[in-house]
N, C-alpha and C positions, 0 to 999 in steps of 0.2 A: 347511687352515691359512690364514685369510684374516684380515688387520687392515684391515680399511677405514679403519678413523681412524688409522691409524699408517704412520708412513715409517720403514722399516726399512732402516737404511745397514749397508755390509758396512765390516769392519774385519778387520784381521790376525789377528783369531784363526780367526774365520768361514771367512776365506779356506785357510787352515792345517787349520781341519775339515773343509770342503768336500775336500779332497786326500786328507786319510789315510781320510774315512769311505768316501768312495768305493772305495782300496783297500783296506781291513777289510772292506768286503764282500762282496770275490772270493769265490769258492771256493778252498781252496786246492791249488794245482797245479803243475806243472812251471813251468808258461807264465806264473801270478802269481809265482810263486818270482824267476823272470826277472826281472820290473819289480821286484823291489828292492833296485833300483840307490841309489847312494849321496845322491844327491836325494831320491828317497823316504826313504831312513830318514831323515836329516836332518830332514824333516817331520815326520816320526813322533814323532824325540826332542823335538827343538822343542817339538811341540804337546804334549806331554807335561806340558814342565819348566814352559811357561805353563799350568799348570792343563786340561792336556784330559782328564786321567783319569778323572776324576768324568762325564766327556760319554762316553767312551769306554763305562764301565759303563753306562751307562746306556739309552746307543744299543744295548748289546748285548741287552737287555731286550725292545725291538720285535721285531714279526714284518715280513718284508721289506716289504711295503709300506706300513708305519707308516716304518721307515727312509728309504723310497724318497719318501716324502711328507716324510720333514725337512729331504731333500737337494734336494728342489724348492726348498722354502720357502727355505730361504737362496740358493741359486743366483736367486730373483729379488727379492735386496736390490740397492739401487743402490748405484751409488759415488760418487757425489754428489748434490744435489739443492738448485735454487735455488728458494727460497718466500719471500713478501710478506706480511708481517702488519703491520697498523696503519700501511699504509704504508711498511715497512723492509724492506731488501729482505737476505736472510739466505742465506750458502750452505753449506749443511751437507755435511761429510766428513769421514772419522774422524780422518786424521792431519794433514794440514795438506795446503801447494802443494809439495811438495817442490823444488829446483832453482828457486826462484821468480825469474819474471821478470815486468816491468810487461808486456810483448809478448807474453805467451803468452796465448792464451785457455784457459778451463776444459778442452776437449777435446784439449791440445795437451801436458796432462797424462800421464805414463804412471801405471799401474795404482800402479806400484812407490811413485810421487812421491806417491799421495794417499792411500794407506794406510798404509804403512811409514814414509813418512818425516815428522819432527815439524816444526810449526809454528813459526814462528819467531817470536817477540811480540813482537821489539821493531821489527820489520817491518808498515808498516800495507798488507797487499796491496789496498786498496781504499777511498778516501775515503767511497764513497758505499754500502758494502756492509759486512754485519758477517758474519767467518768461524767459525762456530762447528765448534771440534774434538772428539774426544776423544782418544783411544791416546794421550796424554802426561797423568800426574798430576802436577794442582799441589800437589802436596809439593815435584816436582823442577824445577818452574821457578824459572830464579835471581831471587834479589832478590823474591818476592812476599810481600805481606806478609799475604796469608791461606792459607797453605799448606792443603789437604785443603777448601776451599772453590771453590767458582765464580769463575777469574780472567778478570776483562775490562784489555784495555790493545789501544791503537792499533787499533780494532775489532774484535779479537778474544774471542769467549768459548771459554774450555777451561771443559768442564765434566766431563772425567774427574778427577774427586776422589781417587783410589784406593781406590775398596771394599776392595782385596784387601789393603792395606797394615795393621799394628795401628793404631785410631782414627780410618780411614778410614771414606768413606763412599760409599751412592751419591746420583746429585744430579739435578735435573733444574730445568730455568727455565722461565716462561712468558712466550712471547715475546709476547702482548697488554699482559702490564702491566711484564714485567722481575722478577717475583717469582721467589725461590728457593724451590726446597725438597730437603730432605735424608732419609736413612735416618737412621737409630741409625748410630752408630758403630761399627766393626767391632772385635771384641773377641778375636779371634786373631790371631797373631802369622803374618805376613807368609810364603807358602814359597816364593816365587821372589823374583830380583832385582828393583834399583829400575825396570830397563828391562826386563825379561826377558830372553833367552838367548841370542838373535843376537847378531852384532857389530851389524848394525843397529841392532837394537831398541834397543840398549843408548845409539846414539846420543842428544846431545840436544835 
């Protein structure tokens, strides 16, 4: 499972699979019985309520080493990743700086701060750098006046649109010219929350 032309960043759901699919594929025993302590299930329900059921079935489908090759493949997405196009210099991660400070460097970040937690926009974490997110849909950022499209402000671009939202969509930019582009509109009605199910997530 190799994308040469692609950077594959890990975000909280990823991370949330990577956990339960690893124990879904215990055998089961005495000793798995044991590890399902209340963290794990917690994970389990979690990843559920965010839409993991459809992954769930379907991981169920492979033969173990089709499985054992899905859990590579995301185990080597990054959690960040700084890239230069056209001269700009651009740092991609799913949720934002969490905890943001001017004095932190990038590595000074925990896991928790650049996945989980969301980006702050009316915070410019970088004059000379633009942060591009996603795990927050601009539907739910306050004050924007293109909800369910690509928000830029104080160098930031969100480009989690909310596919999963009703009218939502997916989106993607090209960072050479700045051009958008979108899916179709999402034409079902929305089954999880605006933030999903944590107290976390739910933050804004």
């Amino acid at each position: 499972m190799k994308t040469p032309n692609a950077i594959c960043m890990v975000g909280n759901h990823e991370l949330m699979a990577v956990k339960c699919l690893e124990f879904l594929m215990k055998e089961i025993t005495d000793m798995s019985i044991e590890e399902l302590d209340e963290e794990m299930l917690d994970n389990l329900v979690n990843w559920q309520y965010n839409g993991g059921k459809s992954t769930i079935d379907e991981f169920g489908e492979l033969n173990p080493d089709e499985k054992q090759d899905v859990l590579d493949f995301i185990k080597e997405f990054l959690i960040y990743e700084e890239v230069t196009v056209s001269g700009r210099d651009y740092l991609l991660v799913h949720g934002g700086l969490g905890n943001y400070s001017p004095e932190k460097d990038i590595e000074d970040y925990s896991l928790h701060e650049l996945i989980w937690m969301r980006a702050d926009y009316d915070v410019q974490y970088f004059k000379d750098k633009f942060v591009i997110t996603g795990h927050t849909p601009t539907q739910s950022i306050e004050d924007n006046p293109r909800p369910g499209f690509i928000y830029r402000k104080n160098n930031h671009i969100a480009i989690d649109c909310g596919a999963h939202y009703s009218g939502g969509r997916l989106a993607a930019i090209c960072l050479e010219t700045g051009e958008e582009f979108y899916s179709s509109p999402n034409e079902t009605k929305a089954s999880y929350g605006l933030y999903g199910s944590t107290e976390e997530d739910r933050k804004p």
